[in-house]
C-alpha positions in Angstrom: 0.0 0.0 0.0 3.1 2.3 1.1 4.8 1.4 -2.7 1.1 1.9 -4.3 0.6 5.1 -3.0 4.4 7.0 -3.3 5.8 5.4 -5.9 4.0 3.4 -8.1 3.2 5.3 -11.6 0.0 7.1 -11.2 -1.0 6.2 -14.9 -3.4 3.4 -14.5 -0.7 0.3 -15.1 -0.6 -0.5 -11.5 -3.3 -1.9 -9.5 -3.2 -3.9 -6.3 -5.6 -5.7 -3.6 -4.9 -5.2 -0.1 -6.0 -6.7 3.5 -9.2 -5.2 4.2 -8.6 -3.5 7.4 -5.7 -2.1 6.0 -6.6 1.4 4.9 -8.2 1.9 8.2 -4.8 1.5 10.3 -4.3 5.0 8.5 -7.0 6.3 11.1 -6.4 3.9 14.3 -2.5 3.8 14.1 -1.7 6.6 11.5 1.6 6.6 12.8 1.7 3.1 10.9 1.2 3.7 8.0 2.3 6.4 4.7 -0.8 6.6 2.5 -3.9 8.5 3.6 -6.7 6.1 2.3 -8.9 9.0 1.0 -6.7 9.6 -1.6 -6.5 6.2 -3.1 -8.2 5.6 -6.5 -10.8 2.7 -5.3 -11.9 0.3 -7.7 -14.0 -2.2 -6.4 -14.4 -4.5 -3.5 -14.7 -7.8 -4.3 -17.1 -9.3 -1.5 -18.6 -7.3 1.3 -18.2 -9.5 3.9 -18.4 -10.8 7.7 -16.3 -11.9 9.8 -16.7 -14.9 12.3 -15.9 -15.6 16.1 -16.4 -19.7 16.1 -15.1 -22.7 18.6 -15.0 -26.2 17.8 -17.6 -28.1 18.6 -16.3 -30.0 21.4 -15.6 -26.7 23.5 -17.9 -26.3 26.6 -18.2 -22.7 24.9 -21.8 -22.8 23.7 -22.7 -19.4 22.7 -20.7 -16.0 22.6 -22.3 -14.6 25.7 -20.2 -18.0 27.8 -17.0 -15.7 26.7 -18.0 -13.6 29.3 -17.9 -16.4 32.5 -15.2 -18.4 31.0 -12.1 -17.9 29.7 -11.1 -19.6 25.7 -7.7 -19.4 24.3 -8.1 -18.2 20.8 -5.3 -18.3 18.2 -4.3 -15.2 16.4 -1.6 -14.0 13.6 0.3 -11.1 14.3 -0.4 -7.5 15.8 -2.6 -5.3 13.7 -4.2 -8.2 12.0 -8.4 -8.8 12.1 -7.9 -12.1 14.1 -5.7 -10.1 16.9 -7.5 -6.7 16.6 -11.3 -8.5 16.9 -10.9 -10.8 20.1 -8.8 -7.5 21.5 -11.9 -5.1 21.4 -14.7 -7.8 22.4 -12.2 -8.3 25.5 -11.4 -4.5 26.6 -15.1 -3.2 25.6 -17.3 -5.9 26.3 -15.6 -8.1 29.0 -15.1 -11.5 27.3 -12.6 -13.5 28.9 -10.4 -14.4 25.1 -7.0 -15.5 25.7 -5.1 -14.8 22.9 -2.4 -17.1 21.2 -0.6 -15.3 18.8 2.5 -15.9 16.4 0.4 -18.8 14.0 1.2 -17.1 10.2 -1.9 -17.8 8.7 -5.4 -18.6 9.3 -4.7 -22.3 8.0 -2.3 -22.5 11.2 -4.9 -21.5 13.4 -7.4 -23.8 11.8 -4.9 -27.2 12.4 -4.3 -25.4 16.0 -8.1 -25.6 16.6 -8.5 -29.5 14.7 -5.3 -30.5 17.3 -6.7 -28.9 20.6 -4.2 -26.0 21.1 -6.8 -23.4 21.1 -10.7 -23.8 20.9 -11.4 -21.5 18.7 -10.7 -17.6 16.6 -12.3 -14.1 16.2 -12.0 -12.3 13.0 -12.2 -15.2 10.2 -14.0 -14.1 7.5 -16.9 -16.0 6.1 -15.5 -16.4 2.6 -12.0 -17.9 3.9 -13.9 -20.2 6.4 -16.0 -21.7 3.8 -13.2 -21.9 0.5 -10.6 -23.6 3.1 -12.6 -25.4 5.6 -16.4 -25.7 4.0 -16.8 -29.3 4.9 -16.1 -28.2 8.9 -19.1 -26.0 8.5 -21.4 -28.0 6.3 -20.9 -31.1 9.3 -21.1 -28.5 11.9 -18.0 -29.1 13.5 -17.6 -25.3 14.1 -19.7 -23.6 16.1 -20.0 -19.8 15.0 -20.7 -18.3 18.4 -20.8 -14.1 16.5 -20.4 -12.4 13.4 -19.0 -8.8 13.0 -21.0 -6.8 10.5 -23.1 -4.0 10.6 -26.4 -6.4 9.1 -26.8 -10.3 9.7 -25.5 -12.0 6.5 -27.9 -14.3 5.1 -26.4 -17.8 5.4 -25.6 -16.9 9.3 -28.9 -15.3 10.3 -29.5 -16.8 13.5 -26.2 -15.5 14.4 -25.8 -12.7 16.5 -23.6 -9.5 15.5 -21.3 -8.7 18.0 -23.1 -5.2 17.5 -26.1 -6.9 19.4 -23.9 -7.2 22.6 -23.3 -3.5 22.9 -25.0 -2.2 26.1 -24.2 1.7 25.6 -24.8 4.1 22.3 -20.4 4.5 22.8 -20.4 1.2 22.5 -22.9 0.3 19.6 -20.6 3.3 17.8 -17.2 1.4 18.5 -18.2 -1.9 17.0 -19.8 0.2 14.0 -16.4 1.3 13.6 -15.0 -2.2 14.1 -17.4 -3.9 11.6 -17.0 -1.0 9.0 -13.9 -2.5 7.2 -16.2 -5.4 6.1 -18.0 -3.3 4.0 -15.3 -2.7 1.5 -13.9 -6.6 1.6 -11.3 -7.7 -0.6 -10.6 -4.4 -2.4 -8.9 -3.3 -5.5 -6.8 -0.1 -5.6 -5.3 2.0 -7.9 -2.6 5.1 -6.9 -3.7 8.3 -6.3 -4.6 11.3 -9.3 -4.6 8.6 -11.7 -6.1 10.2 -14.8 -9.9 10.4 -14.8 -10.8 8.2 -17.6 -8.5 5.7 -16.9 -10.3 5.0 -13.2 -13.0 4.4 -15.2 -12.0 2.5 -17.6 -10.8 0.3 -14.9 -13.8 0.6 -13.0 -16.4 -1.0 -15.7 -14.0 -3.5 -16.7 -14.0 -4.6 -13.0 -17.6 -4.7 -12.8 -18.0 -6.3 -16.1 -15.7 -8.9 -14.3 -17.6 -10.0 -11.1 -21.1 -9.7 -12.9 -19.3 -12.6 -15.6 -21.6 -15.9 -15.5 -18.7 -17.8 -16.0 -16.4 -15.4 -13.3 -19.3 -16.1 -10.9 -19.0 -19.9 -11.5 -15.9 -20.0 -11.2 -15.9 -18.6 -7.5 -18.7 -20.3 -6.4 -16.6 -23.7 -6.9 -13.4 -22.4 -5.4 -15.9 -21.5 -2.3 -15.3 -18.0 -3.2 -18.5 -15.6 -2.9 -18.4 -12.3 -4.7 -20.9 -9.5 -3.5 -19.3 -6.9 -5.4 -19.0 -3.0 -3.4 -18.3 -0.2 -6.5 -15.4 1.7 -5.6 -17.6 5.2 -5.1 -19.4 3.6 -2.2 -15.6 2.4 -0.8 -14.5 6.1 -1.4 -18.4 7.6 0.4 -17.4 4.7 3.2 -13.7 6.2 4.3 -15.1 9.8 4.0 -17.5 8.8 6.9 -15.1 7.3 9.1 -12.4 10.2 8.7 -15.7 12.5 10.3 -16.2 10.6 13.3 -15.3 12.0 16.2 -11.9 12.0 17.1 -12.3 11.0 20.5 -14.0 7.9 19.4 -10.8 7.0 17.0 -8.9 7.5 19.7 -11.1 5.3 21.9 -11.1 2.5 19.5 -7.1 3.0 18.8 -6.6 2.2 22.8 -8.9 -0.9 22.4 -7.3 -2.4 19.8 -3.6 -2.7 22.1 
């Protein structure tokens, strides 16, 4: 994101995908970070999505609010990352009891971590990656999805609560809005900054054209991919909102997330 934004030619050439709670470390840990995410040239996001706090299916853990009588190690990637960041907040603001294990490198890590017994479960998995690398754990229900953090119930999880729903103030309910907002931009493509007019646009239809292919669409669906497709305006409109929230509630969420 650093290269894409400083150095990359601002001509249309380059374009990248990032993590999708990347642009928003520009606003929680600015100091970070060297790209201010408003100036980007959005494109698309591939998927809005959800992410999932689950257990496996043996853990006494029954439902999210047991979190909050009992403590669950949880395995986690590094600092910064959804899987860390997540567990962090629902601990600090909410009171569940997450021990985190972090250091795995990936989320496959954390799923063989779970399968063996070394933690019961993880915060901050999205749906899509759950489902394309471990589908069959969720079709048997060997993993029990205890929360999802979105700002609206996703349809093939409805009777699972958002972690929104736990919130027992209106600073609260804000804060997880803030946490949930990076799903609404999921799996985003980027261009560099000032690139020339008709070139975002260019990019931009051939982009949608893309994800609204049959055979692109097909194609997903049997790689366990889902593609719910965000047009880069509404990315741009979504990052304009979040840079006019109060500061004090940044700053609020920045403390949470350590």
């Amino acid at each position: 994101a650093n290269h894409l934004y400083s150095l990359a030619p601002k001509d249309g050439t380059i374009i990248a995908s990032i993590e999708t709670a990347l642009p928003f470390e520009a606003f929680f840990a600015p100091q970070s970070v060297r790209f201010d995410p408003q100036k980007f040239t959005w494109l698309i996001g591939l998927n809005s999505e959800i992410t999932t706090c689950y257990v496996w299916h043996e853990s006494p853990i029954r439902q999210f609010s047991d979190l909050f009588t009992r403590e669950a190690k949880f395995g986690a990637t590094g600092s910064g990352a959804t899987p860390v960041v997540e567990p962090r907040v629902a601990n600090a603001l909410l009171g569940t009891k997450i021990a985190l294990v972090t250091g795995y490198p990936g989320t496959g890590d954390i799923f063989l971590a779970v399968e063996r017994g070394e933690v019961e479960g993880a915060c901050g998995t999205g749906w899509t990656a759950l489902n394309a690398a471990k589908a069959d754990w969720v079709r048997d229900g060997k993993l029990r999805i205890l929360a999802q953090n979105a700002l609206k119930r996703h349809p093939a999880v409805k009777d699972v609560p958002l972690l929104l729903e736990f919130a027992k103030t209106d600073e609260q309910r804000q804060l997880l809005e803030l946490l949930a907002a990076p799903q609404g931009m999921g799996r985003p493509i980027l261009a560099p900054p000032d690139i020339p007019a008709e070139r975002r646009d260019m990019l931009r239809k051939a982009l949608e054209e893309v994800v609204a292919d049959p055979a692109f669409i097909a194609d997903a669906t049997k790689s366990g991919l889902f593609i719910n497709p965000v047009p880069g305006e509404e990315i741009a409109a979504l990052l304009a909102r979040i840079a006019k929230i109060d500061k004090a509630l940044i700053e609020r969420m920045s403390q949470l997330r350590q």
